[in-house]
C-alpha positions as CSV (number, residue, x, y, z in Angstrom):
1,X,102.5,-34.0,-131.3
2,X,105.9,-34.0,-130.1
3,X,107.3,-30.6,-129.1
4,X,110.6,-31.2,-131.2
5,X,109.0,-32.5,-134.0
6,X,106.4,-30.0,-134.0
7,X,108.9,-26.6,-134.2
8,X,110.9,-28.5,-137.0
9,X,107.9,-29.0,-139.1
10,X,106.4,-25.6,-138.3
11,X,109.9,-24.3,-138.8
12,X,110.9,-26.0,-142.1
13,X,107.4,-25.4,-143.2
14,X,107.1,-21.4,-142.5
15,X,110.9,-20.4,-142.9
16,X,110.6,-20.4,-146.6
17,X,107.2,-20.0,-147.5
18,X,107.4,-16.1,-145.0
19,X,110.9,-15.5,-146.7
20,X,109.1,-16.2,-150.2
21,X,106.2,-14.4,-149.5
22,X,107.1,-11.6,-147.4
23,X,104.4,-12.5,-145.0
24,X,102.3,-11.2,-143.2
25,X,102.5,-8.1,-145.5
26,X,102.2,-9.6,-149.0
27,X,98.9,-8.8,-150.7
28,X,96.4,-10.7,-153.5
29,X,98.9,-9.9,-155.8
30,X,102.2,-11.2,-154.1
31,X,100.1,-14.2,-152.9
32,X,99.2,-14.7,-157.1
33,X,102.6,-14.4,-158.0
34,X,103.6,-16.7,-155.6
35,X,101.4,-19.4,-156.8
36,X,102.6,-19.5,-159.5
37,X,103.9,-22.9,-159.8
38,X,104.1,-25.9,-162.4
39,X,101.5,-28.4,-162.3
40,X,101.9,-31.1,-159.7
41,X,104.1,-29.1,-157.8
42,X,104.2,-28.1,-154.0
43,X,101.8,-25.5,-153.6
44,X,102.1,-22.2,-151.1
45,X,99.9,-19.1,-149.8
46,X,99.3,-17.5,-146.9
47,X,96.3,-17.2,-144.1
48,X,95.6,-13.7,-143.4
49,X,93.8,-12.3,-140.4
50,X,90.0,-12.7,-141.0
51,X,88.0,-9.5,-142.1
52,X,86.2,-10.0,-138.8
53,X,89.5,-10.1,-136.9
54,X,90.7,-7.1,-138.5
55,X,87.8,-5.2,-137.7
56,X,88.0,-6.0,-133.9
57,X,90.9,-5.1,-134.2
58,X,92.3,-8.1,-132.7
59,X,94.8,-11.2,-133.2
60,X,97.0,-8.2,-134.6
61,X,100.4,-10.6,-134.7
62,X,98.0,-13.7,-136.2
63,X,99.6,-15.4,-139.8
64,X,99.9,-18.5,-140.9
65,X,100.9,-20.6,-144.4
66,X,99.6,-23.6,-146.1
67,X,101.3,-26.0,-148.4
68,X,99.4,-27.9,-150.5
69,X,101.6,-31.1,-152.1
70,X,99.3,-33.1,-155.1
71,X,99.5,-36.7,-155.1
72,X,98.1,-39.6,-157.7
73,X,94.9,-39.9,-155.3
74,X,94.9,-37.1,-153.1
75,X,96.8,-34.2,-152.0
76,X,98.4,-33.4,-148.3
77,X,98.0,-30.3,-147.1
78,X,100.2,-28.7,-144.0
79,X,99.1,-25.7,-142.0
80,X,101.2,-24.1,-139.8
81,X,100.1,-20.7,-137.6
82,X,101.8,-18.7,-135.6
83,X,100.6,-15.1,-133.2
84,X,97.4,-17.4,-132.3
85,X,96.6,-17.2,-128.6
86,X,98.6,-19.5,-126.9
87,X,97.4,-23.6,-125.5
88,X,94.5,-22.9,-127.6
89,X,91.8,-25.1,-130.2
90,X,90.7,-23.9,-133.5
91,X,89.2,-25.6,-136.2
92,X,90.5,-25.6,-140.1
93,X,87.7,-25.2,-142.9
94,X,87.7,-25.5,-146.5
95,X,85.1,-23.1,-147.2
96,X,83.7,-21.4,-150.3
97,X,84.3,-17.5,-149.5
98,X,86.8,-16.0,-148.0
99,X,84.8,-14.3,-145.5
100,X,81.1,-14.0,-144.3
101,X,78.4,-15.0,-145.3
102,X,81.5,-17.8,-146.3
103,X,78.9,-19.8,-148.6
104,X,79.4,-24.1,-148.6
105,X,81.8,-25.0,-145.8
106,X,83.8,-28.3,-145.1
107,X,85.5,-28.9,-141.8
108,X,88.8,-30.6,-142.1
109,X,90.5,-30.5,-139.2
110,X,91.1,-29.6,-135.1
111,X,94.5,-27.3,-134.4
112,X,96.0,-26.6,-131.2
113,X,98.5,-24.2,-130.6
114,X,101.7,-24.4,-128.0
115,X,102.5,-22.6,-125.4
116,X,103.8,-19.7,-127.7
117,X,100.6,-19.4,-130.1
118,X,102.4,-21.6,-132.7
119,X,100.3,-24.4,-134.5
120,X,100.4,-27.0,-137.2
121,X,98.4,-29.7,-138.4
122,X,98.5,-31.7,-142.0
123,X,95.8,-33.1,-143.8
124,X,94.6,-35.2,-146.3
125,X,92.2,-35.3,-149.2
126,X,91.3,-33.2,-151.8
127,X,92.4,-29.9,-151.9
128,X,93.4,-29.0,-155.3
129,X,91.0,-27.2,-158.5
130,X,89.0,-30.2,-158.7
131,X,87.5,-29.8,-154.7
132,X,84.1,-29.8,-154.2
133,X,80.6,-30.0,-152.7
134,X,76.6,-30.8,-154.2
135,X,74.2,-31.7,-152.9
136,X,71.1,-33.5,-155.5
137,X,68.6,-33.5,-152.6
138,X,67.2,-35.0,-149.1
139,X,64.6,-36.8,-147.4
140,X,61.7,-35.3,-149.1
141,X,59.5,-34.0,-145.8
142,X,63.2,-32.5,-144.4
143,X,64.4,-29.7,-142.3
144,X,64.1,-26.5,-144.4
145,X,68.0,-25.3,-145.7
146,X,67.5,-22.1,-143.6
147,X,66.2,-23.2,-140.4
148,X,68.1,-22.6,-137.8
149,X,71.8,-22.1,-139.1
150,X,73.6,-22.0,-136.2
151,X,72.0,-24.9,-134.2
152,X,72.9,-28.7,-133.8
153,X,73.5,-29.9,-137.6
154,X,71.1,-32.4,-138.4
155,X,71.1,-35.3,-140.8
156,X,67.6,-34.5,-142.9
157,X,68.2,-31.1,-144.4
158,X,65.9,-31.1,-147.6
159,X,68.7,-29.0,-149.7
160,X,69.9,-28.8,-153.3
161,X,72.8,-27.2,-155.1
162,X,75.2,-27.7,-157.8
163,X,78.3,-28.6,-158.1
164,X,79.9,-25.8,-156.1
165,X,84.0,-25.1,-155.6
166,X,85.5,-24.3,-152.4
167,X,88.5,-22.8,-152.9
168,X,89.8,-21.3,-149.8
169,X,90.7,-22.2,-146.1
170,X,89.7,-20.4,-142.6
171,X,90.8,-21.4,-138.9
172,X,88.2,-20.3,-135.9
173,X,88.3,-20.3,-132.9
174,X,86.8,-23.7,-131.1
175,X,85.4,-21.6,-128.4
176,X,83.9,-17.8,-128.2
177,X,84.9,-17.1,-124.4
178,X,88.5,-18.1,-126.1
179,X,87.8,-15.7,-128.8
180,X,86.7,-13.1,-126.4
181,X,89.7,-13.3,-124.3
182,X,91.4,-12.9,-126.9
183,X,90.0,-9.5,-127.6
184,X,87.5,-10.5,-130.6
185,X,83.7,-10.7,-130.6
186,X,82.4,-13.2,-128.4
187,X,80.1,-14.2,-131.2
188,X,78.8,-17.7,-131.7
189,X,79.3,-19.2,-134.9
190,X,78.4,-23.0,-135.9
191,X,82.4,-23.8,-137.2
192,X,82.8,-26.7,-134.9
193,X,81.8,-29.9,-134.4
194,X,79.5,-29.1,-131.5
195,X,78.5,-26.2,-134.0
196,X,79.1,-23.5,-131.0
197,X,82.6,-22.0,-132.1
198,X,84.1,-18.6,-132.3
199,X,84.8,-16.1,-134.2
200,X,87.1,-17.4,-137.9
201,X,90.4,-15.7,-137.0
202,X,92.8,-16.7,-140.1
203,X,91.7,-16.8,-143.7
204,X,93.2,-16.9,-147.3
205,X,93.1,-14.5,-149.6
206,X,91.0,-14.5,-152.9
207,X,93.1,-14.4,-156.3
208,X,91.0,-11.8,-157.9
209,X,88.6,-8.7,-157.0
210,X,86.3,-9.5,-159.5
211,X,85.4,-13.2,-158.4
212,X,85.8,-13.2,-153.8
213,X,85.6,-17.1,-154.6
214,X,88.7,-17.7,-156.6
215,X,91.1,-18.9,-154.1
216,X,94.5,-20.5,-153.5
217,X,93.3,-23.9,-153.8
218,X,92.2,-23.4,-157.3
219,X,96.2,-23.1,-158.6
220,X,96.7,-26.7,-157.3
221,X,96.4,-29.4,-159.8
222,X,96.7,-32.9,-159.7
């Protein structure tokens, strides 16, 4: 992406969703209130450092926001980060659970950030109250759901589940020696598309104690 375009998008794009939100301090709450906009309106929330990163005690500047805008078919979504490690790759998931175990996961999208750990990327599809992912079955002599979880995905999984929302977003890193330089765990995780990524570093918050899977992406509607 072009430099200049890049700090005027991540500019316009963070400016007034920090100033509204009071990141990176705001809480659940804040972030609620926040959301709380009309139907088929522009959409904002925050990514807060992982519960992994905050236990490592790492990525302690890390923050980003999201703005989700509804459209007649799909929506766009724009995600810009900032206090990341600099000239580095993640990779953006719509996932199920805020953090681990992180339940059904959907990768959407590579991010790199510059040479001062800012990033942004936009993306489209659907990424409103109506997201999400089933599964009614595979090839009937296929790999077991739970085999092997962190190796090379596979095409014949033999899995079923019901319609299941994903409602928020997490950003890893694309590499665990870039995650351990970083000062995290150098723990392999399968959030990549060679399914040998880092440690999540950025999440969103859930909307309410009392359901972890009730996230941001649930208050955009179509």
């Amino acid at each position: 992406m072009n430099r200049t375009f890049h700090r005027i998008a991540l500019a316009s794009l963070a400016t007034a969703t920090f100033a509204a939100m009071s990141l990176p301090t705001s809480g659940a709450s804040g972030t609620h209130a926040a959301l709380a906009s009309s139907n088929h309106a522009a959409v904002r929330f925050p990514l807060v450092r992982s519960a992994g990163a905050v236990k490592a005690n790492c990525l302690p500047h890390a923050r980003g926001v999201v703005r989700v805008t509804p459209g007649p078919l799909n929506d766009l979504m724009q995600v810009a980060v900032a206090g990341l490690p600099p000239e580095t790759d993640f990779d953006l998931f719509v996932i199920q659970l805020p953090n681990a175990p992180f339940g059904v996961a959907w990768y959407q999208s590579d991010l790199h950030t510059d040479d001062e750990g800012d990033g942004y990327v936009q993306v489209r599809g659907i990424f409103d109250v109506e997201t999400f992912s089933l599964s009614l079955g595979g090839p009937s002599n296929g790999e077991v759901a739970t085999q092997n979880v962190t190796g090379t995905a596979v095409t014949d999984t033999n899995v079923v589940f019901r319609p299941t929302h994903q409602y928020h977003l997490g950003l890893w890193f694309n590499s665990p020696d870039d995650a351990a330089k970083a000062g995290c765990p150098a723990a392999v995780t399968p959030f990549n598309g060679e399914q040998h990524a880092g440690i999540q570093a950025l999440t969103t918050q859930s909307l309410s104690p009392a359901d972890p899977g009730l996230g941001p992406l649930s208050q955009v509607h179509r």
